[in-house]
Chimera marker file (.cmm) of the C-alpha trace (Angstrom):
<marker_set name="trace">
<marker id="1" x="-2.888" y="-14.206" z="9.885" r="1" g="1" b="0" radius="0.5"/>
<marker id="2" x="-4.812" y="-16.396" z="6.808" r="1" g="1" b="0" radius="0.5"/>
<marker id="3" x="-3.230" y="-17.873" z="4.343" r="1" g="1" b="0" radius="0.5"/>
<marker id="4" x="-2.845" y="-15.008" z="1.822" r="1" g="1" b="0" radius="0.5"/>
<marker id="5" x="-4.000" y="-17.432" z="-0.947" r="1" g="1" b="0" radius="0.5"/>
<marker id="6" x="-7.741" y="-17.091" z="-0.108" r="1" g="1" b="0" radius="0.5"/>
<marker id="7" x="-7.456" y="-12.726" z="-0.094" r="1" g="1" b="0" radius="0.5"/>
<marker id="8" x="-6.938" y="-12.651" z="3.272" r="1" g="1" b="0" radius="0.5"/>
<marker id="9" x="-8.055" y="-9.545" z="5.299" r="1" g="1" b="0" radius="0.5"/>
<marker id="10" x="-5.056" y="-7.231" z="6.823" r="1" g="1" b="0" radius="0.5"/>
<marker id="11" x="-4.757" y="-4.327" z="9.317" r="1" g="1" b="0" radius="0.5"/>
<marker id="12" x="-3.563" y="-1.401" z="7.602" r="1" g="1" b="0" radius="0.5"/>
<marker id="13" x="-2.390" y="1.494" z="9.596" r="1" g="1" b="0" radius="0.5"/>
<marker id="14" x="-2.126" y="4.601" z="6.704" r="1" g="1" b="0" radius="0.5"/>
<marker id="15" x="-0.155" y="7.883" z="7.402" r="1" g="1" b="0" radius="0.5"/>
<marker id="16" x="-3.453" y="10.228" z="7.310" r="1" g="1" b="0" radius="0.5"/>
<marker id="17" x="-6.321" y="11.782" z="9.970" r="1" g="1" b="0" radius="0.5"/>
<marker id="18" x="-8.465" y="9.652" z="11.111" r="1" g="1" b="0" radius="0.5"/>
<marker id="19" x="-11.664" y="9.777" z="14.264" r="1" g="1" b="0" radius="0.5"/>
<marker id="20" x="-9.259" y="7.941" z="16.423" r="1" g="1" b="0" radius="0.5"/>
<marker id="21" x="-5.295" y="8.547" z="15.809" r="1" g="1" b="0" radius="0.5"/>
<marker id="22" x="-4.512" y="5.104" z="16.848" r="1" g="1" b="0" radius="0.5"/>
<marker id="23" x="-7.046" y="3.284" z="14.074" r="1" g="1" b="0" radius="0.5"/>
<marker id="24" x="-6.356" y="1.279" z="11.820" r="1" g="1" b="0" radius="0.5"/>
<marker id="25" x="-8.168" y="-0.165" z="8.611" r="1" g="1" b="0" radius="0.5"/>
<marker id="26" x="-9.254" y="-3.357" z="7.307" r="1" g="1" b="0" radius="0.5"/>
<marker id="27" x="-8.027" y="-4.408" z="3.724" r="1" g="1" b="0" radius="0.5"/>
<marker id="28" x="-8.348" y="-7.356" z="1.793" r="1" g="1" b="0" radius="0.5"/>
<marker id="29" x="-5.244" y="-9.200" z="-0.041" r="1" g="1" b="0" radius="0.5"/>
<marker id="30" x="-5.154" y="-10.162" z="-3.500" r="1" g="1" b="0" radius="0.5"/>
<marker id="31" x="-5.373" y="-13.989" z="-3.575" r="1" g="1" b="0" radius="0.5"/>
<marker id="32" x="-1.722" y="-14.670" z="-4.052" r="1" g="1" b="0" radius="0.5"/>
<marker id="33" x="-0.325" y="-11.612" z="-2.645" r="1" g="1" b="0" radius="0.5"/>
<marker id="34" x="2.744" y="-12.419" z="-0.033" r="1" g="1" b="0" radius="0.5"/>
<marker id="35" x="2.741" y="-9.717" z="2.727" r="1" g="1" b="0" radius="0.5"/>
<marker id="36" x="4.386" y="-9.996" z="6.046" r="1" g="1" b="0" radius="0.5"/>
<marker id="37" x="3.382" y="-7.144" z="9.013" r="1" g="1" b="0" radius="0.5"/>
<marker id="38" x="5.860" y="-4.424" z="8.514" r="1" g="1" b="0" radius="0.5"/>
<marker id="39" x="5.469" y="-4.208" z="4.559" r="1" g="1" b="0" radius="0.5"/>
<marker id="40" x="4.315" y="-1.389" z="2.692" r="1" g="1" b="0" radius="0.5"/>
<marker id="41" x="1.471" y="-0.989" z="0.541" r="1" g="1" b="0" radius="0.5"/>
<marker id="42" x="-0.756" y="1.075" z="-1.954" r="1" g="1" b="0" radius="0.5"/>
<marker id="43" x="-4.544" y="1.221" z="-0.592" r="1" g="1" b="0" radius="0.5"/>
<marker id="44" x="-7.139" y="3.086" z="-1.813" r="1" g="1" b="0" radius="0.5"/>
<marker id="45" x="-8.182" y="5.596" z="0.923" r="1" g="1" b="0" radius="0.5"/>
<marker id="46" x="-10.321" y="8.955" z="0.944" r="1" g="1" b="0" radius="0.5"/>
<marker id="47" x="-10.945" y="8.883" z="-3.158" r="1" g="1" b="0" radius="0.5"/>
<marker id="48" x="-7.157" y="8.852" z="-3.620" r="1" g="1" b="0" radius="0.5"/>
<marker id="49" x="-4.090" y="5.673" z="-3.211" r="1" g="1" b="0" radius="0.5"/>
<marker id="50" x="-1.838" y="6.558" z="0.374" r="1" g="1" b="0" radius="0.5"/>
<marker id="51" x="0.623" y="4.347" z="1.173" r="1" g="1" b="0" radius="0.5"/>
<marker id="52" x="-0.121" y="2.085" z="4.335" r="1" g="1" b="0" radius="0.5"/>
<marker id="53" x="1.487" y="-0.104" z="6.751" r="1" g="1" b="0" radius="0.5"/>
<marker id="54" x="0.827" y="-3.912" z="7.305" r="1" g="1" b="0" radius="0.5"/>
<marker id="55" x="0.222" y="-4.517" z="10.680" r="1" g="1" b="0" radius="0.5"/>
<marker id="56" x="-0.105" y="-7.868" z="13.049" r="1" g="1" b="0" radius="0.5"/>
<marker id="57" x="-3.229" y="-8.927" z="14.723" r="1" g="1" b="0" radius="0.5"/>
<marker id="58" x="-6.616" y="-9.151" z="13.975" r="1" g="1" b="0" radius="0.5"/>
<marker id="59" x="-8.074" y="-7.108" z="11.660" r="1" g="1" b="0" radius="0.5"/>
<marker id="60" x="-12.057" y="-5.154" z="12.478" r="1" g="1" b="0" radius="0.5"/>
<marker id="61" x="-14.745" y="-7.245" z="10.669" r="1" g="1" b="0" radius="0.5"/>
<marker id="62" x="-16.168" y="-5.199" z="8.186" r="1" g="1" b="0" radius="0.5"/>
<marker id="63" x="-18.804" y="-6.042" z="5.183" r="1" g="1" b="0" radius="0.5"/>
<marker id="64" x="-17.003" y="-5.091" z="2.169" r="1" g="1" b="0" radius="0.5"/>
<marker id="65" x="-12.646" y="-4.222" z="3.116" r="1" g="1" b="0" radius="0.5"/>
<marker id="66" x="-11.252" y="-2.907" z="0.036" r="1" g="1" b="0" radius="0.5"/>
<marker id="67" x="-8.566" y="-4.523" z="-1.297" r="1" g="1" b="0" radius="0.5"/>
<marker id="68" x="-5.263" y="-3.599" z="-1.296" r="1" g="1" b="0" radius="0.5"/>
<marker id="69" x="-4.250" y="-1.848" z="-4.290" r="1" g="1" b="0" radius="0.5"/>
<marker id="70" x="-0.380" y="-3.068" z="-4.265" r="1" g="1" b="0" radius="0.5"/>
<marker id="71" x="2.407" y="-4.471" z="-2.339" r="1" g="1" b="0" radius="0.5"/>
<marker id="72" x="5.272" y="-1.927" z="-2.447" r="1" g="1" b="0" radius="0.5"/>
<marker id="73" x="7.918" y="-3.708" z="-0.090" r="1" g="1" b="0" radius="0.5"/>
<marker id="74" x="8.827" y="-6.086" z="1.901" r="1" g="1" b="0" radius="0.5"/>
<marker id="75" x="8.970" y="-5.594" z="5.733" r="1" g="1" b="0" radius="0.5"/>
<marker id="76" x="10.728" y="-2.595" z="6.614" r="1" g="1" b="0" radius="0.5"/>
<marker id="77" x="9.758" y="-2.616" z="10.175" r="1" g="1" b="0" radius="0.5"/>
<marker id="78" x="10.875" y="-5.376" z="12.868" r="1" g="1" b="0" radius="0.5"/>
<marker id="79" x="7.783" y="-6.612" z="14.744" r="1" g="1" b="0" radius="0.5"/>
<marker id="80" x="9.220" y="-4.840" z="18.253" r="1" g="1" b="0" radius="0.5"/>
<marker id="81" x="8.655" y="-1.631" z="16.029" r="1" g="1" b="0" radius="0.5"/>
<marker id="82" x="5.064" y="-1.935" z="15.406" r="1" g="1" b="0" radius="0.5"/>
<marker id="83" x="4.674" y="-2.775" z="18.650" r="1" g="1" b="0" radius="0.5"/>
<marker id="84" x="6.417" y="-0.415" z="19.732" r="1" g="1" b="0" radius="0.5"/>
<marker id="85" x="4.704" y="2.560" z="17.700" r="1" g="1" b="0" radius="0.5"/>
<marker id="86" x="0.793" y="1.125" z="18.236" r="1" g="1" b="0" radius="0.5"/>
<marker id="87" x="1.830" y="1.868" z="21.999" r="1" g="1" b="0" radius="0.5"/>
<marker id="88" x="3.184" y="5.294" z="21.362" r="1" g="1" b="0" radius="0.5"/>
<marker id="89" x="-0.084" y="6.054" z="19.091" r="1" g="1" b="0" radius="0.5"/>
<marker id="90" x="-2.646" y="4.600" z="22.207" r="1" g="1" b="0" radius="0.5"/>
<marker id="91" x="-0.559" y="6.522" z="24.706" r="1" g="1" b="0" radius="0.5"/>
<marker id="92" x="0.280" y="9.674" z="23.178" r="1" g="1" b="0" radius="0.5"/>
<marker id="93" x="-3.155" y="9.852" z="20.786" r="1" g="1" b="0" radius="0.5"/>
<marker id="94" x="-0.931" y="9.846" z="17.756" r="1" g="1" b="0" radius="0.5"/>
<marker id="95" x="-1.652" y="8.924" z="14.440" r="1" g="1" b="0" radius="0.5"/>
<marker id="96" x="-0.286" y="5.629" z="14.300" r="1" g="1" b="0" radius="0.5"/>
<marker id="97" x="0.919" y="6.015" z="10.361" r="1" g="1" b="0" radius="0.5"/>
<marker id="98" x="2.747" y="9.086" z="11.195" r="1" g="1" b="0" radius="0.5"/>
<marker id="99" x="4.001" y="6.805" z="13.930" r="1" g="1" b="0" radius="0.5"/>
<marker id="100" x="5.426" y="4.325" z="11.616" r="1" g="1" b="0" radius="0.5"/>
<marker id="101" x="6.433" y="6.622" z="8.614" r="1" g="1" b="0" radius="0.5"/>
<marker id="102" x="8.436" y="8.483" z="11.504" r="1" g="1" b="0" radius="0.5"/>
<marker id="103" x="10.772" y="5.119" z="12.040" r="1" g="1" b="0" radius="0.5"/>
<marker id="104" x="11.307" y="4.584" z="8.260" r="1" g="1" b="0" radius="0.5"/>
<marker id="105" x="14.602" y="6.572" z="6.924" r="1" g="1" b="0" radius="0.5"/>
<marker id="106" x="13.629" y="10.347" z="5.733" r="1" g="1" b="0" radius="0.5"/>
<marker id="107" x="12.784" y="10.487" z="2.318" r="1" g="1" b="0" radius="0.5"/>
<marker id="108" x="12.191" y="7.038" z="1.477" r="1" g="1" b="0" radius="0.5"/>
<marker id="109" x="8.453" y="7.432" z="0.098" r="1" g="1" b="0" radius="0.5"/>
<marker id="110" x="10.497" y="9.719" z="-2.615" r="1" g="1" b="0" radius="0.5"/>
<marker id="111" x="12.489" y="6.862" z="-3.445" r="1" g="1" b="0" radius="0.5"/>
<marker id="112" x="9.979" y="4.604" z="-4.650" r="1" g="1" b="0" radius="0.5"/>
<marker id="113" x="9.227" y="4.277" z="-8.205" r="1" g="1" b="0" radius="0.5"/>
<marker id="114" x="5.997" y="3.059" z="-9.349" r="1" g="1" b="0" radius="0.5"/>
<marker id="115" x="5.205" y="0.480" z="-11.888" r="1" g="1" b="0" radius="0.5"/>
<marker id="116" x="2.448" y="-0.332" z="-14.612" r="1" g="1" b="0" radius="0.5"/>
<marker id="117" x="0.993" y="-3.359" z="-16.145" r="1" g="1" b="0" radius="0.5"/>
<marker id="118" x="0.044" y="-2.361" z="-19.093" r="1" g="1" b="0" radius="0.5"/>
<marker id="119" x="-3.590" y="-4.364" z="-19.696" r="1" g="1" b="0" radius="0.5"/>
<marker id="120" x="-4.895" y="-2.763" z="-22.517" r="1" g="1" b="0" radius="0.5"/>
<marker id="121" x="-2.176" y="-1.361" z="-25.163" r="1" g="1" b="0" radius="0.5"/>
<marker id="122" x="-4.909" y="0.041" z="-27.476" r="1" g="1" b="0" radius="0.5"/>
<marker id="123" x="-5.786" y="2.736" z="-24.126" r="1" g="1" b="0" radius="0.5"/>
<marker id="124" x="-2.504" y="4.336" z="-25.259" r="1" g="1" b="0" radius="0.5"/>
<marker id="125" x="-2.657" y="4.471" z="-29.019" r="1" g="1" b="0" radius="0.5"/>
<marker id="126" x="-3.624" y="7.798" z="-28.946" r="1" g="1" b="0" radius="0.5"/>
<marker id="127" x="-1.589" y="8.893" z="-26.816" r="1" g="1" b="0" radius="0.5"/>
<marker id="128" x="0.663" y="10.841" z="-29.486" r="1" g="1" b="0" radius="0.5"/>
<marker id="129" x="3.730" y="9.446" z="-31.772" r="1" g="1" b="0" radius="0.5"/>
<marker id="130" x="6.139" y="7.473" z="-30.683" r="1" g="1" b="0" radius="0.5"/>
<marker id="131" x="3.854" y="4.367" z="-28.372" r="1" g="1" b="0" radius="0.5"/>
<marker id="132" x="5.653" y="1.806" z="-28.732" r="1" g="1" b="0" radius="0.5"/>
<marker id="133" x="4.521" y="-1.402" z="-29.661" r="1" g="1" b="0" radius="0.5"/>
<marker id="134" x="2.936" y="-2.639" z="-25.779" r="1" g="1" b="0" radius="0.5"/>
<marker id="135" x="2.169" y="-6.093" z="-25.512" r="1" g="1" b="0" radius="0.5"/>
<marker id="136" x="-0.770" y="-6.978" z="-22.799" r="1" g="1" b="0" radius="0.5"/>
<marker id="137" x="1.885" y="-7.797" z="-19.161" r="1" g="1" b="0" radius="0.5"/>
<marker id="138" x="4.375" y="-5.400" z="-20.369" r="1" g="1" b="0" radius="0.5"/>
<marker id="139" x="5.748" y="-3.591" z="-17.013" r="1" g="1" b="0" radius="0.5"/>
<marker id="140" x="6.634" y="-0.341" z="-17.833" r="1" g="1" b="0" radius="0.5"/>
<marker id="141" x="7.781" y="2.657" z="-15.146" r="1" g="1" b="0" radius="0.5"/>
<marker id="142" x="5.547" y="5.616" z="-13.942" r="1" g="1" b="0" radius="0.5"/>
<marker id="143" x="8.322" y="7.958" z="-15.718" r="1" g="1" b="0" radius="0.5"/>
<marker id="144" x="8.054" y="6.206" z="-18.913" r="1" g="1" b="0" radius="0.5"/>
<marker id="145" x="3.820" y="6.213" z="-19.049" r="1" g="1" b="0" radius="0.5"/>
<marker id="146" x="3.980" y="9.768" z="-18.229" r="1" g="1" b="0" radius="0.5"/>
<marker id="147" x="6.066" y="10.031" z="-21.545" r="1" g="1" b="0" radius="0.5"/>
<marker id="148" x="3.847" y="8.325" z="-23.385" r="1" g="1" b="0" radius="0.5"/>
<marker id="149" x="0.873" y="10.197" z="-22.207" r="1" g="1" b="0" radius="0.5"/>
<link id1="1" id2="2" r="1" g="1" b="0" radius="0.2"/>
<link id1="2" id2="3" r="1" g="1" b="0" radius="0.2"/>
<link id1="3" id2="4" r="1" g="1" b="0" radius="0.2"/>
<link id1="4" id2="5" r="1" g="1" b="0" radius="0.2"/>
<link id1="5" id2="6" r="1" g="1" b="0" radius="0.2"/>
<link id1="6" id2="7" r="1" g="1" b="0" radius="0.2"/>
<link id1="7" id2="8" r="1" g="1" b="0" radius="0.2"/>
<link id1="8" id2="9" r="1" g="1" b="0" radius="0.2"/>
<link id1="9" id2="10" r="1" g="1" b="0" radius="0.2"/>
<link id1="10" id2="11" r="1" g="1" b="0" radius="0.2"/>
<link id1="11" id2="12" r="1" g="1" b="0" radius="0.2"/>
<link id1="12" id2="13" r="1" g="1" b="0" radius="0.2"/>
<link id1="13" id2="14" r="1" g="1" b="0" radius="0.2"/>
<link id1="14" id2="15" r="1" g="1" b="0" radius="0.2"/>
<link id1="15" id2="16" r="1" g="1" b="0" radius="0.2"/>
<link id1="16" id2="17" r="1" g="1" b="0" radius="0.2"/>
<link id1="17" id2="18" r="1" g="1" b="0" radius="0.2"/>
<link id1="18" id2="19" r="1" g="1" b="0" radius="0.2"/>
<link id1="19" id2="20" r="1" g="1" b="0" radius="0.2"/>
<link id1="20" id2="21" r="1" g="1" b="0" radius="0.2"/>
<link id1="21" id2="22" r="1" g="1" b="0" radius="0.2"/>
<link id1="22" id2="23" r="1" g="1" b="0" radius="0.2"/>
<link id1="23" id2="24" r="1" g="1" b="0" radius="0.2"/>
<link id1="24" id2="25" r="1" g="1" b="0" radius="0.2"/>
<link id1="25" id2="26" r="1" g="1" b="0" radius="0.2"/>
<link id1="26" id2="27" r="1" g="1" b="0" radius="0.2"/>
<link id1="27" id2="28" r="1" g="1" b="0" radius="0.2"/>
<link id1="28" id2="29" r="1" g="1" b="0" radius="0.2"/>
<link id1="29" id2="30" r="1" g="1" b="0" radius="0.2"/>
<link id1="30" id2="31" r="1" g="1" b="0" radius="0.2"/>
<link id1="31" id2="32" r="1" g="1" b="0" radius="0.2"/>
<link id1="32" id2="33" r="1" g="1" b="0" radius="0.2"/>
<link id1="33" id2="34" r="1" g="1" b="0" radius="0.2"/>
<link id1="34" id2="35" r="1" g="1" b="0" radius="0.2"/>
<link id1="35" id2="36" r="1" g="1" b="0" radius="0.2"/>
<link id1="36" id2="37" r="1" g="1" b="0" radius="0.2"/>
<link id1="37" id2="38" r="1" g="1" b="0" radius="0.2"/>
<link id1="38" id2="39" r="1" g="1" b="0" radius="0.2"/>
<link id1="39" id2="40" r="1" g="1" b="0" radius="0.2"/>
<link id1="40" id2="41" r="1" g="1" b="0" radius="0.2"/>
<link id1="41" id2="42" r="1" g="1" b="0" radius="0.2"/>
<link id1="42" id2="43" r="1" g="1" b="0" radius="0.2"/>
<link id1="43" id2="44" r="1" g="1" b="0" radius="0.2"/>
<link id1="44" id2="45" r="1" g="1" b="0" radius="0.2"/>
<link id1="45" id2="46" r="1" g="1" b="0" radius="0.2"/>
<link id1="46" id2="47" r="1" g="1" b="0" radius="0.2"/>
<link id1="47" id2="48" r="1" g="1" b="0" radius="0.2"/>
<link id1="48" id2="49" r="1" g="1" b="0" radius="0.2"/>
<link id1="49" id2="50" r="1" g="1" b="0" radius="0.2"/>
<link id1="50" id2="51" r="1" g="1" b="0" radius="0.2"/>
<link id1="51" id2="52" r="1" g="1" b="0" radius="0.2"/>
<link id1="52" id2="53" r="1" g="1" b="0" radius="0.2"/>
<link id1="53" id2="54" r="1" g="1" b="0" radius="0.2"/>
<link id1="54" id2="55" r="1" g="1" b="0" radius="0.2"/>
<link id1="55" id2="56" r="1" g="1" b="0" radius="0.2"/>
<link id1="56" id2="57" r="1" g="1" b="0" radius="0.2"/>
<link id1="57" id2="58" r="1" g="1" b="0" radius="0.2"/>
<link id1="58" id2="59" r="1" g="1" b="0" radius="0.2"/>
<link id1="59" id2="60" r="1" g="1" b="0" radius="0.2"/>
<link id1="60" id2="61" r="1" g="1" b="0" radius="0.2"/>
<link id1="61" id2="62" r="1" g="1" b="0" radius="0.2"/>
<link id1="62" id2="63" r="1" g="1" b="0" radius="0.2"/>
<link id1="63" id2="64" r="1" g="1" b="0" radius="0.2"/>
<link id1="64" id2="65" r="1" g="1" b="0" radius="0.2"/>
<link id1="65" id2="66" r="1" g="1" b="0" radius="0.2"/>
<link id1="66" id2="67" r="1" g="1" b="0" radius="0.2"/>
<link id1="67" id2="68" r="1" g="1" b="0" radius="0.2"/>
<link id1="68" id2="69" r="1" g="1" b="0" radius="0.2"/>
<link id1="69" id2="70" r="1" g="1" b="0" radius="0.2"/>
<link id1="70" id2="71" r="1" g="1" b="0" radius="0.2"/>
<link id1="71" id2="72" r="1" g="1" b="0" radius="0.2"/>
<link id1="72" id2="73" r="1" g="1" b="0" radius="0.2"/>
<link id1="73" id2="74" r="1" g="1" b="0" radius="0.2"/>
<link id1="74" id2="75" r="1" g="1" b="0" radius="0.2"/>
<link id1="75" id2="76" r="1" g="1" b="0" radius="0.2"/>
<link id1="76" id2="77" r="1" g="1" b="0" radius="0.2"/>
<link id1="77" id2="78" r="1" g="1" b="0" radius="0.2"/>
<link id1="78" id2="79" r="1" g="1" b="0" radius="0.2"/>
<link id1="79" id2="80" r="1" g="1" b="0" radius="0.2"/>
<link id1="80" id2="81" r="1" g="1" b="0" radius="0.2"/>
<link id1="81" id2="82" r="1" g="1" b="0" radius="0.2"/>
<link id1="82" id2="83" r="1" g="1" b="0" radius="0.2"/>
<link id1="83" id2="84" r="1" g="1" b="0" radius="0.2"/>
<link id1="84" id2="85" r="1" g="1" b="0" radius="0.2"/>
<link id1="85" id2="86" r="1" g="1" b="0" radius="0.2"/>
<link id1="86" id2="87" r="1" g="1" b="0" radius="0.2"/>
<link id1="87" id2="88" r="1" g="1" b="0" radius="0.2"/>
<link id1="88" id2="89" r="1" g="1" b="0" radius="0.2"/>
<link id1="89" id2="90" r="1" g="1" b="0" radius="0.2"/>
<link id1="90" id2="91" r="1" g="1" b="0" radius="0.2"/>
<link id1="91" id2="92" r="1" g="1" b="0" radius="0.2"/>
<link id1="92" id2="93" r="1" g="1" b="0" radius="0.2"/>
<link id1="93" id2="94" r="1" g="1" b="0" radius="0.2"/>
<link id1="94" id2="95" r="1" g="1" b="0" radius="0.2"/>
<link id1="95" id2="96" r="1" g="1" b="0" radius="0.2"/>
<link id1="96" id2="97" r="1" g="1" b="0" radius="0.2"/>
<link id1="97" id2="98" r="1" g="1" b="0" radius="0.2"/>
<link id1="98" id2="99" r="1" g="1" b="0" radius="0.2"/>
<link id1="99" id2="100" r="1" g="1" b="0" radius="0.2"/>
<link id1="100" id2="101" r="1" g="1" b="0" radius="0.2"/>
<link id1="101" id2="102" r="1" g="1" b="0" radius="0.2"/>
<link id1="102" id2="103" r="1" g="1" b="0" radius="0.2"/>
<link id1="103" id2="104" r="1" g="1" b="0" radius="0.2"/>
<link id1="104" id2="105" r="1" g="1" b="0" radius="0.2"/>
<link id1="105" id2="106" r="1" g="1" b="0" radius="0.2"/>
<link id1="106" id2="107" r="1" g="1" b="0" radius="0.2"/>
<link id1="107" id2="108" r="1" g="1" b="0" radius="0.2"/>
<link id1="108" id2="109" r="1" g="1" b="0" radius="0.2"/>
<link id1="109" id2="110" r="1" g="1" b="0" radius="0.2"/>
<link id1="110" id2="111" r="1" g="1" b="0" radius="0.2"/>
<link id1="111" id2="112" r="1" g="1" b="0" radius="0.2"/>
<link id1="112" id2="113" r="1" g="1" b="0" radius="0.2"/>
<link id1="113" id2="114" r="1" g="1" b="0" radius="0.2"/>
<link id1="114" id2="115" r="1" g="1" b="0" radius="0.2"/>
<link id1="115" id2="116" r="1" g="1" b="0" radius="0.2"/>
<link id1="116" id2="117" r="1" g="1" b="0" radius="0.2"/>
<link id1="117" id2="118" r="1" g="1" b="0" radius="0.2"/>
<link id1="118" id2="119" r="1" g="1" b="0" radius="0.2"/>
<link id1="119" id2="120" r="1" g="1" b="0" radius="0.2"/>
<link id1="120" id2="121" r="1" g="1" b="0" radius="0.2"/>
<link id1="121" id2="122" r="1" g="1" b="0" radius="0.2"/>
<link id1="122" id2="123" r="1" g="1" b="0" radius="0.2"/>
<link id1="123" id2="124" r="1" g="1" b="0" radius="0.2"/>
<link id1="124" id2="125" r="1" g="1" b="0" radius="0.2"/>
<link id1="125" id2="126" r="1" g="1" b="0" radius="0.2"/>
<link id1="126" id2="127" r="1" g="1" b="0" radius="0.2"/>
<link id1="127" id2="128" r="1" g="1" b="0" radius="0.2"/>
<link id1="128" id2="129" r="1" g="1" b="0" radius="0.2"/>
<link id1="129" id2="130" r="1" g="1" b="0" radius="0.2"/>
<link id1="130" id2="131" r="1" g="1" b="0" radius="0.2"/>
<link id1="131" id2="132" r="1" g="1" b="0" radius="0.2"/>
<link id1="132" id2="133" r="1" g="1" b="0" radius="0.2"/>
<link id1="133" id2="134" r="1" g="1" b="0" radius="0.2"/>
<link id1="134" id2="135" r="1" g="1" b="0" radius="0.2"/>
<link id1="135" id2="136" r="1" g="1" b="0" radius="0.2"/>
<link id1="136" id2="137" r="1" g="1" b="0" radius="0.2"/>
<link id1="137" id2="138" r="1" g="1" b="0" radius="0.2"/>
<link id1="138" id2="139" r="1" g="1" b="0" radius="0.2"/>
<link id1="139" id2="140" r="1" g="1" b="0" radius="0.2"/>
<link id1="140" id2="141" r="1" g="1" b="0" radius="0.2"/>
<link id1="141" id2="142" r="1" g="1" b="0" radius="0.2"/>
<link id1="142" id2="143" r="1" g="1" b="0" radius="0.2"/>
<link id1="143" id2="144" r="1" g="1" b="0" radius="0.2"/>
<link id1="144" id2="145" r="1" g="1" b="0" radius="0.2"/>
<link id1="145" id2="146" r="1" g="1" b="0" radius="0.2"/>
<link id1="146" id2="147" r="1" g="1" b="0" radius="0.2"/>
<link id1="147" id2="148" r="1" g="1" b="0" radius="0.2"/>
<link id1="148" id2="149" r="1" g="1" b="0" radius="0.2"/>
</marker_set>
């Protein structure tokens, strides 16, 4: 895989319908970003952000690959694992993110907890009473912007 310094382009399997079960995507890193196969991230996908699956290997040339949104983990999955559930997807004509969200412990998607940069504090001043002073890189959980909007 590229360096991730120069936005390198990733395989992306996401847990959602696709032509052929066993596709996968092409996604472009954020210069910077450190992912290893078997992380999970935030790509945009369908008009909406699904969480995907970082795979080995070489990724489909396409034109323009979207870039991926967020890294959410580190890897969760061994190598043997993708491996291992790319083969089930090809043999059995499963979808191979339903593959991979299958080997992750039940109810771990629920356990995540988004976070914010806040990059423009003046977008929430109207938000009501009570904003807080923001400063432009403050961090700030999904649970508390949802109080503040």
């Amino acid at each position: 895989m590229p360096s991730p310094d120069d936005g390198a382009l990733v395989r992306v399997a996401v847990d959602a319908q696709a032509d052929r079960p066993e596709r996968t995507f092409t996604y472009r890193l954020a210069p910077g970003s450190m992912a290893e196969a078997g992380s999970l991230v935030l790509v945009p996908y369908g008009g909406r952000l699904a969480l995907g699956y970082l795979l080995p290997g070489q990724p489909e040339e396409v034109e323009a690959p979207l870039p991926v949104e967020s890294v959410v983990s580190e890897p969760l999955l061994t190598t043997d694992l993708l491996t291992l559930a790319e083969a089930i997807a090809i043999r059995y004509r499963a979808p191979i993110g339903s593959t991979l969200a299958a080997m992750l412990p039940p109810g771990l998607e629920s356990r995540l907890e988004r976070r914010w940069e806040v990059l423009e504090p003046a977008a929430l001043d109207g938000a009501g009473a009570g904003v807080p002073d923001l400063e432009v890189g403050t961090i700030i959980t999904e649970s508390q912007l949802r109080r503040l909007i």
